[in-house]
C-alpha positions in Angstrom: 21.2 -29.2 33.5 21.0 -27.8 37.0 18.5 -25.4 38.6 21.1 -22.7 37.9 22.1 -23.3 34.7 18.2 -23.6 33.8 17.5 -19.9 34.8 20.5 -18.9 33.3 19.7 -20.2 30.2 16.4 -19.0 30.1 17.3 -14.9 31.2 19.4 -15.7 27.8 16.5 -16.1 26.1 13.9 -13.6 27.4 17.1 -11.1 26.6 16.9 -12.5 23.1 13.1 -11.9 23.3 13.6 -8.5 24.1 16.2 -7.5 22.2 14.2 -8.8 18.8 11.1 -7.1 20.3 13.3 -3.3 20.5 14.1 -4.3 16.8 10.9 -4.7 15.7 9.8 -1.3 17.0 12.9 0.2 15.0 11.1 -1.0 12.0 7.8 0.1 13.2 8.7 3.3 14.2 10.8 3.9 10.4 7.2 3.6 8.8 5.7 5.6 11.1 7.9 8.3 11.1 7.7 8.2 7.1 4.6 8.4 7.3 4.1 11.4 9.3 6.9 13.2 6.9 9.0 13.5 10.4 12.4 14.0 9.0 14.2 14.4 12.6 12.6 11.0 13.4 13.2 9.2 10.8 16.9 10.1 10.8 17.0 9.6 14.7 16.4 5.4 13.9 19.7 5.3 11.8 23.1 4.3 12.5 25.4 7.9 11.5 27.3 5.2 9.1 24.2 4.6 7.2 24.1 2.7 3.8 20.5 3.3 1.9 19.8 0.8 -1.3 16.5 1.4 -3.3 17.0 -0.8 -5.9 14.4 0.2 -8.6 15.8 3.7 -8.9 19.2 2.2 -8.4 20.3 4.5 -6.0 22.5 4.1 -3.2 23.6 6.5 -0.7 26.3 6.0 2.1 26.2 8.8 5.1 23.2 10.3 6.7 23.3 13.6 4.8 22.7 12.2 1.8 20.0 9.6 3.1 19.2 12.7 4.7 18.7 14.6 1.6 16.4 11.7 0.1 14.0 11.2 2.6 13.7 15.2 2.9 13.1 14.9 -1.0 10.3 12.4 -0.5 8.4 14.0 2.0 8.2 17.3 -0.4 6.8 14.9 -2.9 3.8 13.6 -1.2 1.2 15.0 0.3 0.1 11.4 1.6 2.2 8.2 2.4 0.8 5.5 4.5 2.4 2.2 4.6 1.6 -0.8 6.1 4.1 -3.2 7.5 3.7 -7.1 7.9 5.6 -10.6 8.0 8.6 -8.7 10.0 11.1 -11.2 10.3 14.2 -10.9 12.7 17.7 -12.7 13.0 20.3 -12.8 15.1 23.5 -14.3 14.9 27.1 -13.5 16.3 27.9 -12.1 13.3 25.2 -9.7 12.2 21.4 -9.1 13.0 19.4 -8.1 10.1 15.3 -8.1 9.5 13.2 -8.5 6.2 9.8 -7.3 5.9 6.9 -6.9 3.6 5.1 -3.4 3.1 2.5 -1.7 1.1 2.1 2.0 0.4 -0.6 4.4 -0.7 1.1 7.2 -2.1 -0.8 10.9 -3.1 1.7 13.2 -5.0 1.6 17.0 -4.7 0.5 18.9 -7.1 -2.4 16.8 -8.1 0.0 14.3 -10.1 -1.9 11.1 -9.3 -1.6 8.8 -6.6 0.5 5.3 -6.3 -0.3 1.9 -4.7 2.8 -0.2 -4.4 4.4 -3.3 -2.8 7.5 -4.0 -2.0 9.8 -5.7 0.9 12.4 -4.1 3.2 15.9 -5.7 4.1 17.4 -4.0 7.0 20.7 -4.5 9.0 21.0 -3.4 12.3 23.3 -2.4 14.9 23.2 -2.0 18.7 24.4 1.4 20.0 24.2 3.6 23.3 20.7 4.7 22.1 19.7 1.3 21.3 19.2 -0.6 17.7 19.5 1.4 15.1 19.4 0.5 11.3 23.0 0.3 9.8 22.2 -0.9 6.1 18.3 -0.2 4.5 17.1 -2.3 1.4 14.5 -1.0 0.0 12.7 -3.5 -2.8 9.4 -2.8 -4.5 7.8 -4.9 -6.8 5.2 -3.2 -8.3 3.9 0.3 -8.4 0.5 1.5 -9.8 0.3 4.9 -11.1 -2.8 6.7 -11.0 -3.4 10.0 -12.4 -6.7 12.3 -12.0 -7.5 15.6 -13.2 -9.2 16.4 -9.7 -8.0 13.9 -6.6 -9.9 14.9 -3.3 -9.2 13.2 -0.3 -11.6 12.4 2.3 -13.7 9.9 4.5 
């Protein structure tokens, strides 16, 4: 391989590098914006031909009124979600690049109904766009939930 070829095949894979790197905040920024209840920017990180899986309710929503209309339901059903995100794991391939990651929640419901603890993995597909990677396809997976209901939950530190 010559000098040229050498750098050239190396910008290919820093570009790889990066590109993985703007996916990864994708899927950081999802939980975060969750997390705050931020419905404008959790919506901002889809693709506009959005499919949403959660597979425990099985529901499945195609369009990003109706994912839309979820996520706007879940932030009126929580007063507290905080998630936290590992093992985020990225491919790319010429024919799709997709992610799978591990997360945990803390839930507290409105309304004093109890709080949740829950575990669960994400399967994302994404797609490059003007605005840069957005998520096309969202898995959602949990594997357990806790339930915990109180007559008085406070919160604090």
């Amino acid at each position: 391989m010559d000098f040229a070829e050498e750098i050239f095949q190396l910008d290919k894979r820093l570009t790889r590098l990066e590109e993985k790197e703007s996916i990864k905040d994708v899927v950081y920024g999802y939980v975060y914006a969750v997390d705050n209840k931020n419905i404008e920017q959790t919506m901002a990180l889809f693709h506009d031909v959005i499919k949403l899986e959660y597979v425990q309710d099985n529901i499945r929503l195609n369009g990003k009124s109706a994912v839309r209309d979820f996520y706007q339901q879940v932030f009126d059903r929580y007063e507290v979600l905080m998630h936290k995100i590992a093992n985020v794991l990225i491919r790319m391939d010429d024919l799709e690049t997709s992610g799978r990651s591990y997360w945990m929640v803390y839930e507290i419901l409105k309304d004093g109904e109890g709080e949740r603890w829950g575990e669960g993995y994400y399967h994302h597909r994404f797609i490059k766009t003007a605005q840069g990677w957005k998520i096309q396809e969202l898995t959602i997976n949990a594997r357990y939930f806790r339930v915990e209901k109180r007559d008085v939950l406070e919160v604090g530190f």
